[in-house]
GUTI-340798 format. One record per residue: residue number from 1; residue in one letter; x, y, z of N, C-alpha, C, O in turn. Coordinates in Angstrom, 2 decimals. Last residue first. Layout:
 seq type     n_u     n_v     n_w    ca_u    ca_v    ca_w     c_u     c_v     c_w     o_u     o_v     o_w
 NUM    A       X       Y       Z       X       Y       Z       X       Y       Z       X       Y       Z
...
***
This chain:
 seq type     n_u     n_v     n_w    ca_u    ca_v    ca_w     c_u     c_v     c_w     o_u     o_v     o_w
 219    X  -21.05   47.61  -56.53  -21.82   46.50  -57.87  -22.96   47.20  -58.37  -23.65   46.70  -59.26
 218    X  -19.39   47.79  -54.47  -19.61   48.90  -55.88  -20.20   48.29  -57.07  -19.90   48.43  -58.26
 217    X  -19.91   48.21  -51.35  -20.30   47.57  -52.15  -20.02   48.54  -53.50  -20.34   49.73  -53.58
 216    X  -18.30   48.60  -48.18  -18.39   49.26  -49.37  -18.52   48.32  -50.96  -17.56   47.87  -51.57
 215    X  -18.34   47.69  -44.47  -18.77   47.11  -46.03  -18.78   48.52  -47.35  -19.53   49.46  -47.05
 214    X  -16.65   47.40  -41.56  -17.68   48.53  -42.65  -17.28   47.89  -43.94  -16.14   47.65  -44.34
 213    X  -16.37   46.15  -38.68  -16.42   45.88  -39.69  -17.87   46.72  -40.45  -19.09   46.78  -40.27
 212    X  -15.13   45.37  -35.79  -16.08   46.20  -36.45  -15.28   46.32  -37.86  -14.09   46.50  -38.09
 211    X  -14.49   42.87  -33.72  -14.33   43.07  -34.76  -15.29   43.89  -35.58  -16.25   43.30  -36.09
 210    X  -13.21   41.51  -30.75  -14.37   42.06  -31.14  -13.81   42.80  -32.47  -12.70   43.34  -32.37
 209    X  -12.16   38.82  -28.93  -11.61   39.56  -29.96  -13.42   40.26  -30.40  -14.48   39.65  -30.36
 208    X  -10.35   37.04  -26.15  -11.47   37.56  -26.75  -11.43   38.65  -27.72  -10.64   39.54  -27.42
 207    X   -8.72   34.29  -25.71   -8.91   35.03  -26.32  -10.05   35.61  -26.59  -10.88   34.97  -27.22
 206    X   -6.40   32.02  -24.21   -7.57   32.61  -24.17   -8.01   33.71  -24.59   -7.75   34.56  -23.74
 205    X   -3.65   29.73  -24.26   -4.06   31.40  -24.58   -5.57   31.83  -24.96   -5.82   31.94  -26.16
 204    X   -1.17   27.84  -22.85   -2.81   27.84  -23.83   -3.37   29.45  -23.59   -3.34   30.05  -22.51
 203    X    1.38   26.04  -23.37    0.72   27.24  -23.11   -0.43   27.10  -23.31   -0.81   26.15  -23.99
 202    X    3.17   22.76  -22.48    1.95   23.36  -23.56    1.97   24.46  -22.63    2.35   24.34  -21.47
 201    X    5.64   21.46  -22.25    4.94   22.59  -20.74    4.48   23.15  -22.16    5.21   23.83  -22.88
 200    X    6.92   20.44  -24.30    6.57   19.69  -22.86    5.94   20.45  -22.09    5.63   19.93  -21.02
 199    X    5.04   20.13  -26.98    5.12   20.78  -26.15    5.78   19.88  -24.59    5.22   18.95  -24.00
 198    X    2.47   19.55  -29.07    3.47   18.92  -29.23    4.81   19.72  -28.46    5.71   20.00  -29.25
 197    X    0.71   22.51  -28.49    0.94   21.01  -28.89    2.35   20.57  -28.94    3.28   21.37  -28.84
 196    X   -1.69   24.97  -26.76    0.17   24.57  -27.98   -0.23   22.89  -27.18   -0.84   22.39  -26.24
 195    X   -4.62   26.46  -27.19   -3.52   25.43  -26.62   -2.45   24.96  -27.48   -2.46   24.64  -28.66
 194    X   -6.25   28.74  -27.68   -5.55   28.11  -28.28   -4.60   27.52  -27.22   -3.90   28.22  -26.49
 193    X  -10.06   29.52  -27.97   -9.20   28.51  -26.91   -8.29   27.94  -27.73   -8.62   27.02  -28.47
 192    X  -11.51   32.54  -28.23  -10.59   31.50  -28.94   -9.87   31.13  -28.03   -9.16   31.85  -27.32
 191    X  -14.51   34.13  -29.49  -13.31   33.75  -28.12  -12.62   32.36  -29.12  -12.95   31.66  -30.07
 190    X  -15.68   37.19  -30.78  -15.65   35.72  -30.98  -14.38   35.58  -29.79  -13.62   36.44  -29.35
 189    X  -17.87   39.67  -32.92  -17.42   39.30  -31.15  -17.27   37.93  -30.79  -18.27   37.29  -30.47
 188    X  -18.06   41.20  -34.93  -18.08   40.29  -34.68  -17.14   40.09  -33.21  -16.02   40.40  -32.79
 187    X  -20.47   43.80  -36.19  -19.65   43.98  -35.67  -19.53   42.19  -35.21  -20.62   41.63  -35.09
 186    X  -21.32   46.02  -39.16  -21.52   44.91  -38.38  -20.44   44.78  -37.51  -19.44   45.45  -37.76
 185    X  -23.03   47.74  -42.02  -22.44   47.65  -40.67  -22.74   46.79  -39.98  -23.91   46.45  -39.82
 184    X  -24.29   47.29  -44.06  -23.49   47.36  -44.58  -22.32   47.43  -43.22  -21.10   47.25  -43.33
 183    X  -27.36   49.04  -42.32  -27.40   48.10  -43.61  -25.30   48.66  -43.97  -24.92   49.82  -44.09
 182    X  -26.82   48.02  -39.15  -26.66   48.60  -39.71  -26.22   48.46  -41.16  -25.14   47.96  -41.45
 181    X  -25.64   45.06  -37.20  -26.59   46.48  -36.60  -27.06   47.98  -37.77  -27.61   48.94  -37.23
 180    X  -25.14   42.59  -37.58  -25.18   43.34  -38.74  -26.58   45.04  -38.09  -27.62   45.61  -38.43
 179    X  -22.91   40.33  -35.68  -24.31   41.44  -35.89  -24.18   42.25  -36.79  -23.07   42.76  -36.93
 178    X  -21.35   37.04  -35.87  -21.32   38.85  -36.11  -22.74   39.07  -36.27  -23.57   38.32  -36.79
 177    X  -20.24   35.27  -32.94  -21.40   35.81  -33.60  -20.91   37.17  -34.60  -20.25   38.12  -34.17
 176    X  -18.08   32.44  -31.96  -18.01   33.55  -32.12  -20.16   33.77  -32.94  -20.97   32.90  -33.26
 175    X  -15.29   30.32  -31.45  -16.88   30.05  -31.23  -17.17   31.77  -31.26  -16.42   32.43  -30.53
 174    X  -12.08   28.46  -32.41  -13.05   29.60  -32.49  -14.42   29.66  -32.21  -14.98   28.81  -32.91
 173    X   -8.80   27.07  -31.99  -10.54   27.09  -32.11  -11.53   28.08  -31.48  -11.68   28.37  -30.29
 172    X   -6.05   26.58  -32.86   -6.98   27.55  -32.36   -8.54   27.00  -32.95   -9.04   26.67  -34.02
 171    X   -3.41   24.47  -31.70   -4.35   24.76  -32.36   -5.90   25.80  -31.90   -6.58   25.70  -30.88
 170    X    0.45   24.83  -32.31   -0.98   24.79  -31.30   -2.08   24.95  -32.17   -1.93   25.48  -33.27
 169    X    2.37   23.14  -33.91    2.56   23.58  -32.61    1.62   24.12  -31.87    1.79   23.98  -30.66
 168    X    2.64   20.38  -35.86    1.57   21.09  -35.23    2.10   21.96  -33.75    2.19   21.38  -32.66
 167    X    4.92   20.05  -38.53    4.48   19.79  -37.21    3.73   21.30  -36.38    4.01   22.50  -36.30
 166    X    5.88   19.30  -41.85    5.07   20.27  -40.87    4.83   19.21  -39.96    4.61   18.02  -40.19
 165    X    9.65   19.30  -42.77    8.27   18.39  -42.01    7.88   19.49  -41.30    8.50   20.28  -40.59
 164    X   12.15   20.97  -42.94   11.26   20.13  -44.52    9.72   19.01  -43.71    9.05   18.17  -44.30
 163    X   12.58   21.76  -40.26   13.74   20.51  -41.35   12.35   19.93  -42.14   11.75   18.87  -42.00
 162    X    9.40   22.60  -39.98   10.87   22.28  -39.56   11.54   21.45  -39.99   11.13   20.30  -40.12
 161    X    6.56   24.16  -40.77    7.67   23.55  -41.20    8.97   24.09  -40.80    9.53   25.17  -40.99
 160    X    3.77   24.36  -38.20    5.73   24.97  -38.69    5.76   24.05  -39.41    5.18   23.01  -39.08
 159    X    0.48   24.18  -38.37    1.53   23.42  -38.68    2.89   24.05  -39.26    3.11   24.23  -40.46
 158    X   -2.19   25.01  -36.27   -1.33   25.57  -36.90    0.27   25.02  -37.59    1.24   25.65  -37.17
 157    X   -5.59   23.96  -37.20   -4.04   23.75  -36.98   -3.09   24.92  -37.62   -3.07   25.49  -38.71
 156    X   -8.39   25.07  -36.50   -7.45   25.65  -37.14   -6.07   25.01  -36.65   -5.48   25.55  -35.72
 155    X  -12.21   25.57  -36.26  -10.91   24.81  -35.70   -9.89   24.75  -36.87  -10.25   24.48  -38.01
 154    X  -15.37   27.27  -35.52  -14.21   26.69  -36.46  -12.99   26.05  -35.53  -12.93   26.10  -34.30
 153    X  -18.53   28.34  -35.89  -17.48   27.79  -34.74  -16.45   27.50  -35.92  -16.77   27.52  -37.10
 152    X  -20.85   31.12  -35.32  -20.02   30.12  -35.93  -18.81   29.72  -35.25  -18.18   30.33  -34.39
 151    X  -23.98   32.65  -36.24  -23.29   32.07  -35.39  -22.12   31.09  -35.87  -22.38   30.28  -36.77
 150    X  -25.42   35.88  -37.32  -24.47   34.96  -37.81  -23.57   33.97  -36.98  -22.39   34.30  -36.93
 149    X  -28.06   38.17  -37.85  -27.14   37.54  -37.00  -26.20   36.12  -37.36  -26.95   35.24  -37.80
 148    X  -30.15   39.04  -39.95  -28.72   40.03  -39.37  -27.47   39.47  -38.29  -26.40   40.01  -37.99
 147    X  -31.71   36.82  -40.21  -30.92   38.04  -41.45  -29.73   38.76  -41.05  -28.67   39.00  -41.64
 146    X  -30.57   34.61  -37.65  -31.43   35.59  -38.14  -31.00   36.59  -39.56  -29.84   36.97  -39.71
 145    X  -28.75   32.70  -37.58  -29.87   32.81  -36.65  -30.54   33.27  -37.64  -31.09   32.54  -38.46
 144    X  -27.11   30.77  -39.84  -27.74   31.94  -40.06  -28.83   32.01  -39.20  -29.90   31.57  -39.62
 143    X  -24.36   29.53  -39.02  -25.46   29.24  -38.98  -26.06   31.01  -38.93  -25.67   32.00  -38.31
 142    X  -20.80   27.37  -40.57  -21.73   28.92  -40.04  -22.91   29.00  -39.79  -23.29   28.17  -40.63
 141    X  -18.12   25.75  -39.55  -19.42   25.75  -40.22  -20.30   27.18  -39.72  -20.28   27.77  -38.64
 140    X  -14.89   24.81  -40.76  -15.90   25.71  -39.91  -17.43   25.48  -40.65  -17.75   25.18  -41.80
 139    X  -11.30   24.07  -40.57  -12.41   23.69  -40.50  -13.67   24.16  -40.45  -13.89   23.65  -39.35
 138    X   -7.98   25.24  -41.79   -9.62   25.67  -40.67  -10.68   25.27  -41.15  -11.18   25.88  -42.10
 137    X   -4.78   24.68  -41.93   -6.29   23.91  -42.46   -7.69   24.25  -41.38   -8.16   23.57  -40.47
 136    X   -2.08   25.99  -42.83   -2.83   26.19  -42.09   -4.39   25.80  -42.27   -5.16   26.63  -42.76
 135    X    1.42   25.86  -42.42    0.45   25.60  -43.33   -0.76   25.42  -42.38   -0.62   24.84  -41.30
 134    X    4.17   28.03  -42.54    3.17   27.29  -41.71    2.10   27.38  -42.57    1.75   28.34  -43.26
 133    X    7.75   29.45  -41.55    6.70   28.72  -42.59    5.31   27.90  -41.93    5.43   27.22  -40.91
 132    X    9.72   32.01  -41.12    8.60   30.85  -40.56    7.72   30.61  -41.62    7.13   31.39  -42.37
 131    X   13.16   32.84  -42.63   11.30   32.51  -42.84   11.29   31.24  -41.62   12.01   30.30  -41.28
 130    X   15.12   34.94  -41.30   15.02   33.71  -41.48   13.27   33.25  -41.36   12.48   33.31  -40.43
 129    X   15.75   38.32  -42.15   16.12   36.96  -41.35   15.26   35.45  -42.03   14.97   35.23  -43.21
 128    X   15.88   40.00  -43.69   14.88   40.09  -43.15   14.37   39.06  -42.22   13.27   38.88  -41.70
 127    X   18.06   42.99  -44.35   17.62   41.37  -44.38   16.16   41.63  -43.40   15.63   42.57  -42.81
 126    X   18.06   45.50  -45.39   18.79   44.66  -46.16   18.64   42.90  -45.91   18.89   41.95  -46.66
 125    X   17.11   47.30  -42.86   16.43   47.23  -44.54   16.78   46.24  -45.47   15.98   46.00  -46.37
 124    X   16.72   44.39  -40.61   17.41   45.37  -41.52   16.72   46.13  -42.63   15.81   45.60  -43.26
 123    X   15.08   42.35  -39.73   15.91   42.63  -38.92   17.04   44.28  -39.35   17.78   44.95  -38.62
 122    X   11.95   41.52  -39.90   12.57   42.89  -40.18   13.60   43.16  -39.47   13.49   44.01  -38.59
 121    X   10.82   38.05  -40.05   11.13   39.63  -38.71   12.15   40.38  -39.69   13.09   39.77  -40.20
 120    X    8.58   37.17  -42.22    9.68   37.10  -42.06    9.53   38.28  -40.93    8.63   39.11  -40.81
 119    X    6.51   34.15  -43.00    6.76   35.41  -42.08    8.23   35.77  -41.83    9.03   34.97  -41.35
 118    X    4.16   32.05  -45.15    5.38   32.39  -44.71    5.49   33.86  -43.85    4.59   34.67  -44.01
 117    X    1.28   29.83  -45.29    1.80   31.81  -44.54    3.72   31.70  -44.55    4.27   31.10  -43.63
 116    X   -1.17   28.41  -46.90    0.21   28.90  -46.38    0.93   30.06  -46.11    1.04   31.08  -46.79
 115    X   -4.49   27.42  -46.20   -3.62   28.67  -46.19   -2.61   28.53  -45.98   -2.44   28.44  -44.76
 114    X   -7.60   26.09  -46.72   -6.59   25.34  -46.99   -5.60   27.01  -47.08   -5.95   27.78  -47.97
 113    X  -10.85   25.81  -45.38   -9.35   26.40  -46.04   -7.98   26.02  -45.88   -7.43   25.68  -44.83
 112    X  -13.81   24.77  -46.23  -12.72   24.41  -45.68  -11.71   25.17  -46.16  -11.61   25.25  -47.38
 111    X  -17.34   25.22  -44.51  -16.19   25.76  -45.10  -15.03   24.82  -44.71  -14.92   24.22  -43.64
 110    X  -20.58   25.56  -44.72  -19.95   24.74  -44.59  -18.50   25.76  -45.06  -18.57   26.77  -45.77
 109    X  -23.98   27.15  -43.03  -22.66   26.92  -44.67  -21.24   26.13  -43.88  -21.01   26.18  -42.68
 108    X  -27.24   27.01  -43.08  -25.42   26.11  -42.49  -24.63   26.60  -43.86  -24.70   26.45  -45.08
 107    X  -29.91   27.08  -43.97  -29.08   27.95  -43.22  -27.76   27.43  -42.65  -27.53   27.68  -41.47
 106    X  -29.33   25.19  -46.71  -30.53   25.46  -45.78  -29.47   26.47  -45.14  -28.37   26.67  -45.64
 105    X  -25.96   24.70  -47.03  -27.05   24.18  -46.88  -28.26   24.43  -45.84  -28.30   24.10  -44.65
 104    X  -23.49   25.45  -48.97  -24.37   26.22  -48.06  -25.64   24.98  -47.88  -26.11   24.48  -48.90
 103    X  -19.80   25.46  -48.75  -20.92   24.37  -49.16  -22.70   25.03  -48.30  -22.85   24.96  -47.08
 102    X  -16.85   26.46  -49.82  -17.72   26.46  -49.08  -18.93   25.56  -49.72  -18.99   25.10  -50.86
 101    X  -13.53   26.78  -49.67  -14.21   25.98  -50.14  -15.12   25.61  -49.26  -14.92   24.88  -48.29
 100    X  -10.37   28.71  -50.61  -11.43   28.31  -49.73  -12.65   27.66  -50.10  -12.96   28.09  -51.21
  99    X   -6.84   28.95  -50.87   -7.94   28.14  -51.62   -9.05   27.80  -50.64   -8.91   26.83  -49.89
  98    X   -3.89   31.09  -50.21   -5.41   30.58  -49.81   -6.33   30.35  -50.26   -7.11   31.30  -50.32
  97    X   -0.80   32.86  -48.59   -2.28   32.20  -50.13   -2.99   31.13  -49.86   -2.51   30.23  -49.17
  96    X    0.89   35.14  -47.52    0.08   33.88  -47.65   -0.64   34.16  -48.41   -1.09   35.21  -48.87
  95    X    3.34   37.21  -45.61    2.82   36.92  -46.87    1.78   35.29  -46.98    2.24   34.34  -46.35
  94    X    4.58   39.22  -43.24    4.07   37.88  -43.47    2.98   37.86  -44.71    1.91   38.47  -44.67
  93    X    6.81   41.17  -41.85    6.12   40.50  -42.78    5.65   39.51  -42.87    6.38   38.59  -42.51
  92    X    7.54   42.91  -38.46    7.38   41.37  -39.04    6.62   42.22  -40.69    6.11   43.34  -40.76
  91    X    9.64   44.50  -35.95    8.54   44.43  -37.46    8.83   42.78  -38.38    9.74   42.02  -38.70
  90    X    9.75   44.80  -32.49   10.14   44.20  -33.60    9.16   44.12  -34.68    8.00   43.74  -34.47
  89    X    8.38   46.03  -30.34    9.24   46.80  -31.01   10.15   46.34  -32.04   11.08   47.01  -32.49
  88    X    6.06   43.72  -30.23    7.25   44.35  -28.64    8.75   44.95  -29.26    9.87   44.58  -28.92
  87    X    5.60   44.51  -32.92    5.84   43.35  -31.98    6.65   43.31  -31.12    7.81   42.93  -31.19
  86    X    3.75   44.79  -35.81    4.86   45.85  -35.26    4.67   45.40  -33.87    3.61   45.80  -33.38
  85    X    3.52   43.45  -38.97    2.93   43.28  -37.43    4.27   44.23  -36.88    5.39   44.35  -37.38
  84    X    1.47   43.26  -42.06    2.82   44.18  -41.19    2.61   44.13  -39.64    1.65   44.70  -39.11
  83    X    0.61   40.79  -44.04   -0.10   41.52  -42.85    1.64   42.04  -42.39    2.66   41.36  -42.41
  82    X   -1.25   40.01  -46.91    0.11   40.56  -46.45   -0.55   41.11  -44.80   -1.64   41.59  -44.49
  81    X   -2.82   37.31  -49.16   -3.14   38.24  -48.04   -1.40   38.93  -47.67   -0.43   38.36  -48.16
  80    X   -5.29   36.09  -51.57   -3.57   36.30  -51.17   -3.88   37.39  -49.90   -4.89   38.08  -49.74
  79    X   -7.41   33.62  -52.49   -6.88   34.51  -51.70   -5.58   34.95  -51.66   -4.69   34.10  -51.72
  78    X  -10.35   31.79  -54.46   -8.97   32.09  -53.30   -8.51   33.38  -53.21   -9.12   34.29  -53.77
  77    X  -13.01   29.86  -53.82  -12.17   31.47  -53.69  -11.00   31.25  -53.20  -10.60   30.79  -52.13
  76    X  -15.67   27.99  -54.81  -14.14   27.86  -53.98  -14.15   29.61  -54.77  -14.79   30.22  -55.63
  75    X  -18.70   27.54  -55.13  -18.29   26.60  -53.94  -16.65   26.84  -53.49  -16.15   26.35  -52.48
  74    X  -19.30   28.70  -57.37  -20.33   28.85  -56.56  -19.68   28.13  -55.16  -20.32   28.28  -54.12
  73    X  -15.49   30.37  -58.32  -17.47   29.68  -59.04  -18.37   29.29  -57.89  -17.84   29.94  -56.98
  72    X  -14.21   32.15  -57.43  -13.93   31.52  -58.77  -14.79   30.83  -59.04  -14.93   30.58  -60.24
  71    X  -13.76   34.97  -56.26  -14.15   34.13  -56.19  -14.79   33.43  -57.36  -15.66   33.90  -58.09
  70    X  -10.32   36.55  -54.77  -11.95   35.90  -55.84  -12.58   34.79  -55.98  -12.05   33.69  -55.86
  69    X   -9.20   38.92  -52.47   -9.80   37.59  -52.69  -10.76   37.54  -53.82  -11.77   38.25  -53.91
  68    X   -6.65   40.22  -50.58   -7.25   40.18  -52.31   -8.10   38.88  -52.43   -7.51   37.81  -52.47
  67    X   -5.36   41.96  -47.63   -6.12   40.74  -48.41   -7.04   41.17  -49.46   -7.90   42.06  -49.42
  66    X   -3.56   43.35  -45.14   -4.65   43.54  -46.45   -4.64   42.80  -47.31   -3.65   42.93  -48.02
  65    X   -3.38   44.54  -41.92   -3.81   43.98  -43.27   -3.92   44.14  -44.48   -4.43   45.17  -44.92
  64    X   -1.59   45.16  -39.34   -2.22   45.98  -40.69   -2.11   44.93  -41.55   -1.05   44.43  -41.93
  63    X   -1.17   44.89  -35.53   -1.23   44.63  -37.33   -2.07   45.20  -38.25   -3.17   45.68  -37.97
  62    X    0.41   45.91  -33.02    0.06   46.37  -33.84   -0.02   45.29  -34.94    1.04   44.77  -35.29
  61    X    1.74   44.85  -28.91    1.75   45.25  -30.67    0.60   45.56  -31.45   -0.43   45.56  -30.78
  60    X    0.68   44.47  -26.54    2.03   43.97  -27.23    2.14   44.61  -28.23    3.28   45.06  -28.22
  59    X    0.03   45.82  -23.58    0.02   46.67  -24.64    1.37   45.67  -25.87    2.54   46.01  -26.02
  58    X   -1.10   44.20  -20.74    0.01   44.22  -21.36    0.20   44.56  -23.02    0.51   43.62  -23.75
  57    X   -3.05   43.13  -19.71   -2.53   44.25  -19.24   -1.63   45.00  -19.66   -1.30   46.12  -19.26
  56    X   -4.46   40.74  -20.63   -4.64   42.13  -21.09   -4.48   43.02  -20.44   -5.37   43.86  -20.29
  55    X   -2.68   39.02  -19.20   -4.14   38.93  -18.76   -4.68   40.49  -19.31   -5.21   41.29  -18.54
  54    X   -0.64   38.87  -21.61   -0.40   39.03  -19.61   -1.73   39.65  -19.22   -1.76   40.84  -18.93
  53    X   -1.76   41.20  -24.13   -1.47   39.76  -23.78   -1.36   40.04  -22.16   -1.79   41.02  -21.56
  52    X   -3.42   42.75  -26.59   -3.17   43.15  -25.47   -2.73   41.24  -24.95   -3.34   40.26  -25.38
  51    X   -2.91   44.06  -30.10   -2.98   42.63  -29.49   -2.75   43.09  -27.93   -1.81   43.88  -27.84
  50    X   -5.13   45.42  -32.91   -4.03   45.58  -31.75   -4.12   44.38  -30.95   -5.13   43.67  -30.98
  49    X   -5.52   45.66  -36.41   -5.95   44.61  -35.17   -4.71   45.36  -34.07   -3.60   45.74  -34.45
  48    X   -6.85   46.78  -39.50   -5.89   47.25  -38.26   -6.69   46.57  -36.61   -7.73   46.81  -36.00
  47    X   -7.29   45.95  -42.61   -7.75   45.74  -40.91   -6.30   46.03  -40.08   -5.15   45.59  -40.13
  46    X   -9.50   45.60  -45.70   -8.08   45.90  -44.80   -8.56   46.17  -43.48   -9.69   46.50  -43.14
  45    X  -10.04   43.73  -48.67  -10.52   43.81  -47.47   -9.32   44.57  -46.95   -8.22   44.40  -47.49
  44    X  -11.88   43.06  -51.58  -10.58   43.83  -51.27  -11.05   44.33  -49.58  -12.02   45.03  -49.27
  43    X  -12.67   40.41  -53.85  -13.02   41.34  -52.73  -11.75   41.90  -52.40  -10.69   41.42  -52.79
  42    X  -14.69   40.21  -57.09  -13.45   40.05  -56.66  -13.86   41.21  -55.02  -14.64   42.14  -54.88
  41    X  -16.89   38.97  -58.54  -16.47   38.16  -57.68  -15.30   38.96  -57.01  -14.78   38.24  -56.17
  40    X  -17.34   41.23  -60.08  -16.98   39.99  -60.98  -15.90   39.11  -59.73  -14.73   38.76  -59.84
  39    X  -17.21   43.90  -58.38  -17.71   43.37  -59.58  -16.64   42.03  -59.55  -15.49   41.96  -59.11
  38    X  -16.29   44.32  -54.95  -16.03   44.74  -56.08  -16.94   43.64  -57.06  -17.34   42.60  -56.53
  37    X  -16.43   45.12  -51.53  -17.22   44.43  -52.66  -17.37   45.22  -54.19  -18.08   46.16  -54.55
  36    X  -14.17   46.05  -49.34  -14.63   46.57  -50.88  -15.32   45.28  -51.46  -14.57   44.39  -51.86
  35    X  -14.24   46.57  -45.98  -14.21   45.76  -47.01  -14.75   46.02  -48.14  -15.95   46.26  -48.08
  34    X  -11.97   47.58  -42.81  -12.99   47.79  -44.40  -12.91   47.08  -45.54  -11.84   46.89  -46.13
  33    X  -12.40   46.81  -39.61  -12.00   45.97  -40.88  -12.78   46.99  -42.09  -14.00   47.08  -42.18
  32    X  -10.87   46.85  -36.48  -11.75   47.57  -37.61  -11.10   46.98  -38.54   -9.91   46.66  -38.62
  31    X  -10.50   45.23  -33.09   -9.83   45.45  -34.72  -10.97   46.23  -35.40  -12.05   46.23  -34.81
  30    X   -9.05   43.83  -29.99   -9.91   45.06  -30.65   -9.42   45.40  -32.10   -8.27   45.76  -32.36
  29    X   -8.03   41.24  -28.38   -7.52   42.00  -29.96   -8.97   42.48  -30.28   -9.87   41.76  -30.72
  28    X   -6.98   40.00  -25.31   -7.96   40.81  -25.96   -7.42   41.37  -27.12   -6.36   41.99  -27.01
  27    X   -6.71   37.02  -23.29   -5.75   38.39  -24.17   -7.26   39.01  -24.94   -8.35   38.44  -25.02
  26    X   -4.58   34.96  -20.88   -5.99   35.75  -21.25   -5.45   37.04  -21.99   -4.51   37.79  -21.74
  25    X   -2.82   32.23  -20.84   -2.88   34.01  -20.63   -4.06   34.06  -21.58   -4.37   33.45  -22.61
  24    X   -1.55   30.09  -19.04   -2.44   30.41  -19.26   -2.82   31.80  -19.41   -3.11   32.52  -18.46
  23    X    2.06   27.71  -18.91    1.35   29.53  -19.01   -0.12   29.48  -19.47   -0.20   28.76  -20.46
  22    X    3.61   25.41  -17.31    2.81   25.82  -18.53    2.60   27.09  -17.97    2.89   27.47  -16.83
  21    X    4.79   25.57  -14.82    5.64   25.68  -15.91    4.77   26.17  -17.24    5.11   27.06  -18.02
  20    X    2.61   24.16  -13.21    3.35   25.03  -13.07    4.17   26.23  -14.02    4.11   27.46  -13.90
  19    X    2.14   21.62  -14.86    1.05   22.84  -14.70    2.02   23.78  -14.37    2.40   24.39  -15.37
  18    X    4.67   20.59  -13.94    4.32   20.87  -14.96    3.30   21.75  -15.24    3.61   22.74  -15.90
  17    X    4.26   20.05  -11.10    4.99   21.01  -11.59    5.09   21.22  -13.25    5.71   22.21  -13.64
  16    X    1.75   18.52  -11.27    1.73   19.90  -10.42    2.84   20.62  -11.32    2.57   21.54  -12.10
  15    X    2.80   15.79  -12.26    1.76   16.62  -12.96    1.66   18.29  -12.46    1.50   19.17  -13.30
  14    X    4.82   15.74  -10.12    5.15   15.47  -11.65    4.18   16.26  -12.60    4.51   17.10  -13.44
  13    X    3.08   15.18   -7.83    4.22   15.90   -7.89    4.59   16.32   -9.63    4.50   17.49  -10.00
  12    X    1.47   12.72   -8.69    0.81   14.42   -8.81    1.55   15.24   -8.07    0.92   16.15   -7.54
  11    X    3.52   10.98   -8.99    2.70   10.97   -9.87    2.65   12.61   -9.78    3.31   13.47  -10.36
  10    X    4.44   11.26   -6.22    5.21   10.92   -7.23    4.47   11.85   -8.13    4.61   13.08   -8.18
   9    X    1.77    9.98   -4.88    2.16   11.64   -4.53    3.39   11.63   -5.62    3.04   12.64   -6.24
   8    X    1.72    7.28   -6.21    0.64    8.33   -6.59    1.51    9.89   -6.23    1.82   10.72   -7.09
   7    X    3.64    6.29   -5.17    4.11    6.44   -6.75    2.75    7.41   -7.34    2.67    8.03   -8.41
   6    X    3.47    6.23   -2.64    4.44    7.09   -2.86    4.45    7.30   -4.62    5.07    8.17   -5.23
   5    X    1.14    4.17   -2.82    1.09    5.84   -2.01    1.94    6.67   -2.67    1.54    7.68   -3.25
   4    X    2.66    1.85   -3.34    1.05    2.69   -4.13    1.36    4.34   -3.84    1.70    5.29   -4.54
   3    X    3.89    1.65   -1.08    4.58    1.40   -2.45    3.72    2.51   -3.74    4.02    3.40   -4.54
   2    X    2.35    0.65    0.97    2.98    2.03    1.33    3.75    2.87   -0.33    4.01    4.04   -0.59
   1    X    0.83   -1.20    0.00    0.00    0.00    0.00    0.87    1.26    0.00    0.63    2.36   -0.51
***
């Protein structure tokens, strides 16, 4: 019994200090988005996101968007996107492309995307250091409460390529609404439980994000 005992307190010695070691941070990203609905399928979107981290006390950085998307027949669109992140006083690039693929049924739409992002840090005008690479597959389905209301969940690996093999370092999943308070005005208010993977002391990062968003149609 005495044998048992010691390999249990063992045990949840082992588990304790690991919890320990992991990190749980609560964060908030306030963003505005404008989006151009252009003729013949094509969209032109841009967004300035700020990131607060350390239980949103903590002022990290800045991003600026801007994404080209068409859409190529009743079920796929793709995409190119650039985002400039300005990051506890370090500047990033990050470039990606993106084949999306939706399915509407009755009020559900269905989606899958398929996105590779390379990112480089701004170490110089002359370099720009060394690419992160990551391929990125979000799952999601959408439900149309009402004309103006929009419920939806998704799930998102995030996969580095390291030495020529993607591996999963955390995955974000999303549960969120946008309101359309205003013909062409809306605003989306969504949380995100991301836990790291493949990790000895996983993080996991809690997220609440609210998103105003103005529409400019020219059809």
């Amino acid at each position: 019994m005495k044998k048992y005992l010691k390999i249990f307190i063992l045990l949840f010695i082992s588990i304790a200090t690991q919890a320990q070691k992991s990190e749980v941070d609560f964060q908030t990203r306030p963003a505005i988005t404008l989006n151009l609905d252009l003729p013949k399928g094509w969209e032109v979107s841009s967004q300035y996101r700020a990131k607060f981290n350390e239980n949103s006390n903590n002022y990290r950085g800045s991003y600026l968007y801007l994404d080209v998307d068409k859409k190529l027949n009743k079920y796929l669109s793709a995409g190119v996107a650039y985002r400039f992140g300005l990051v506890d006083g370090e500047k990033f690039n990050r470039f990606s492309g993106s084949l999306e693929g939706k399915y509407k049924y009755k009020k559900l739409t269905f989606s899958l995307r398929e996105l590779y992002q390379t990112q480089h840090q701004i170490i110089s005008d002359d370099d720009e250091g060394t690419a992160e690479n990551y391929l990125r597959t979000r799952i999601g389905v959408k439900y149309a409460v009402t004309k103006k209301i929009d419920f939806g969940i998704s799930t998102e690996p995030f996969m580095h390529k390291k030495e020529g093999v993607f591996e999963t370092d955390f995955w974000r999943n999303r549960i969120g609404f946008t309101y359309e308070y205003m013909k062409n005005k809306s605003v989306n208010l969504y949380y995100i439980w991301q836990p790291d993977v493949n990790k000895k002391y996983p993080d996991t990062k809690n997220i609440v994000g609210i998103n105003f968003i103005f529409t400019i149609k020219t059809k």
